[in-house]
Structure formats: C-alpha cells, structure tokens
N, C-alpha and C positions, 0 to 999 in steps of 0.2 A: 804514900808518895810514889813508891814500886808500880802501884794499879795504875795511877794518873797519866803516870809514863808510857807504859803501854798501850793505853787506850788511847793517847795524842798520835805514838807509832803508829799505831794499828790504822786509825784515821787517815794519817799521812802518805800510809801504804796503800790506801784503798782509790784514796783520789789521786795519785800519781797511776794507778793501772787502770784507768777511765780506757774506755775505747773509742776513738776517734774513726769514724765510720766515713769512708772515700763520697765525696760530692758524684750523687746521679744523676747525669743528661736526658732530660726527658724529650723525647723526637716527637714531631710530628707529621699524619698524613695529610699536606694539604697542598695537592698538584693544581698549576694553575692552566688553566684551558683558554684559549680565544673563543670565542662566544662564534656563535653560525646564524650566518643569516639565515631569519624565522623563514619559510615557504607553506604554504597550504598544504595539506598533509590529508592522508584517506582516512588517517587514526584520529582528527580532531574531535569525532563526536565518540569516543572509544576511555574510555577509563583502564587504567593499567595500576597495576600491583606488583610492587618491589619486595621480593621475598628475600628476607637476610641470607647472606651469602653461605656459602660451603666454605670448608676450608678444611686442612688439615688442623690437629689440637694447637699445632705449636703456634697459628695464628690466631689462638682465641685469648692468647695469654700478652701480657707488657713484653714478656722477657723480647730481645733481640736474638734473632739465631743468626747465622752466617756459616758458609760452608768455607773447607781448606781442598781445596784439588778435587778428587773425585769421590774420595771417599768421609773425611773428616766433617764434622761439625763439630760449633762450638756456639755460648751465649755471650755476649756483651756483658762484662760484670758493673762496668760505670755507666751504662746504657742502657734504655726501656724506651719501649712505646709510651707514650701519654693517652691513648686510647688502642683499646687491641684493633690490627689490622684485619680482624674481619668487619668488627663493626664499624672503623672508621671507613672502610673503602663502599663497602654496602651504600653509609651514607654519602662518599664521592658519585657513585651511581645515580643514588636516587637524585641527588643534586642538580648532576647535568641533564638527565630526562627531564624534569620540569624545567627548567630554563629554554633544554629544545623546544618546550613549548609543540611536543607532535600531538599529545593526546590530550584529550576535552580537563582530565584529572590523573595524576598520578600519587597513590598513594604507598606508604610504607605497610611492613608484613602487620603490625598490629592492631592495622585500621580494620573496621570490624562490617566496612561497607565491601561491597558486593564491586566486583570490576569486571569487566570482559578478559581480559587481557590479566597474566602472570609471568611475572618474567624470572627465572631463576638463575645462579650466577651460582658457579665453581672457581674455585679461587685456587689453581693450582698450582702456582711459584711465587714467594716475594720474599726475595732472598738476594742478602749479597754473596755474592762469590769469589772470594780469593786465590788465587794463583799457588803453588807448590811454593816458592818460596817468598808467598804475602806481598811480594813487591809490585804489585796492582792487582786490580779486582773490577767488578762488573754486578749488575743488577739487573736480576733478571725477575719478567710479572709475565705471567700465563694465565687465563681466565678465560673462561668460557660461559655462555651464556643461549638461553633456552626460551623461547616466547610460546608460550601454554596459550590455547583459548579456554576457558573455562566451563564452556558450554560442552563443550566433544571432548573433555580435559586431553586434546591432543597437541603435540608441538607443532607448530607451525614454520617457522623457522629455528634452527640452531649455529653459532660460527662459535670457531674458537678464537683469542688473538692472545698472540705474545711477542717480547719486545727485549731487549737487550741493551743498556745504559752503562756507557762507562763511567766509575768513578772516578773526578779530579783528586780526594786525596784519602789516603791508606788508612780511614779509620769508618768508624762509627757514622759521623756527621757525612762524610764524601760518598758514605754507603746510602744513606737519608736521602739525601739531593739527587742521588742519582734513581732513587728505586721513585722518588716525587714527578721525576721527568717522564721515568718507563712508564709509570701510572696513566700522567697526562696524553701521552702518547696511546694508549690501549681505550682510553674514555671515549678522545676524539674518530677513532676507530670505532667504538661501539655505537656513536652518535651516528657516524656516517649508516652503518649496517642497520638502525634501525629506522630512518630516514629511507632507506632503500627498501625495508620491511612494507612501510607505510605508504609509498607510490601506490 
C-alpha cells in the first residue's frame, strides 16, 4: 500500500515539473522591390552565375544576433531566422537578376552549366543595432558585389552598397521589417549597377 503511494507521488511530481518551453517567432527575408522597366541590355546574349554569398558564421545560422552600443552583442532567445540570412538573401539576389531580365540566363552556384559571367556577393552587415539605452535602434545591410568574366577569370566591375533603416518598434519584429526595407533598398541599387554594367 506504502509502494502504491509513492509511486502515484512520484508520478505526480514528475508531471507537475514538465517544462513549458517560451513560443519561437520565426522571421523572414522577404523584401519587396518595384519591378524596372525591362530595356535592351548588351548582357542579353550573356549567361550569369550566382555564386552563394559570403558572410560572416553568425549569418549562416537561424539564430538572431543584434548589437547594444558599440561594443555589446547579443541573440534573440524567442526569435530565429526561418531560413539563414546567407542563403535567403543569395536567393533575394538571384531573384531580382532574373526578373531584370538583363541576361539571356541566369543561373544559381550549383548549376553545373558553364556561364560567361560570375557574380560574387560579400555580405558584410545585417544586423539590428540598439542604442546605449535600447530605447531605439536601426538596421543596417552592407554588401558588396563582384562581376568575374570567366574566360580571363578577371573582375570586371566591383561596387559596394550599404543602407541604414530605422526601426518603428523596440524588438525583434521592428528589427525584421526594417532590416526587409534596407535589403530592398540595397537590391534596387544592385539592379540599377548592373544595368549600368550591361550598357
């Protein structure tokens, strides 16, 4: 009767210390662009190749980093990527090149056909940035980009472009929306520059 007793306790004590694990916000990169009118291009009979981006580690991973002032970092513990921001932005890139419609075919890094043209991407900030005392913040995208010919394996052109987004509100999500807009902002930049490559 003594054993029966304790083994109902024992029970009782196990499922009352369950651990309840905090609800994760899963973010995404999906910056929206106004579409360019299509023009006749010197690249149209030219094939290009999107080579996955660079990055530092910390954007190969879900986690969220965010800086404090000048020197702090930190991760978002209720908050992740839904895809890592190297590979989603990669494919933002690759996305808007084909829509611009400047070259005959544009392919991604694991296509195993042959192109004229390589373009390579540095992905050096995307990050929200907090103030000394967290009471606003700002998102900042820095990226640079590199047009290889493949024949002379020499660059042809290289620009950098970066962009600065303030967030409407003091978390996670305001960090999102606003690092969505620097994105879009840096794309249409990139379109413009490789349109101007292509003249």
């Amino acid at each position: 009767m003594f054993k029966s007793f304790l083994v109902v306790l024992m029970m009782f004590v196990v499922s009352g210390c369950t651990i309840v694990m905090p609800h994760v916000s899963e973010y995404r990169i999906n910056p929206v662009i106004k579409s360019n009118t299509q023009q006749k291009s010197q690249c149209s009979n030219k094939s290009l190749k999107v080579q996955q981006a660079f990055s530092p580690n910390s954007l190969m991973i879900e986690d969220m980093n965010y800086a404090i002032g000048k020197y702090e970092s930190d991760v978002f513990t209720q908050s992740k990527w839904a895809r890592t921001p190297n590979k989603a932005i990669t494919a933002e890139i690759l996305k808007m090149i084909r829509e611009a419609k400047y070259f005959k075919s544009v392919q991604n890094s694991k296509s195993r056909s042959r192109s004229d043209f390589v373009l390579e991407t540095n992905i050096e900030d995307f990050m929200q940035y907090f103030s000394n005392k967290k009471d606003s913040s700002v998102s900042k995208v820095a990226i640079s980009n590199a047009l290889i010919d493949t024949k002379t394996n020499s660059v042809v052109k290289s620009k950098s472009f970066s962009t600065i987004a303030r967030s409407k509100t003091i978390d996670a999500k305001g960090g999102v929306v606003a690092l969505n807009k620097a994105l879009g902002e840096i794309l249409i930049m990139q379109r413009e520059w490789l349109k101007g490559v292509c003249k």
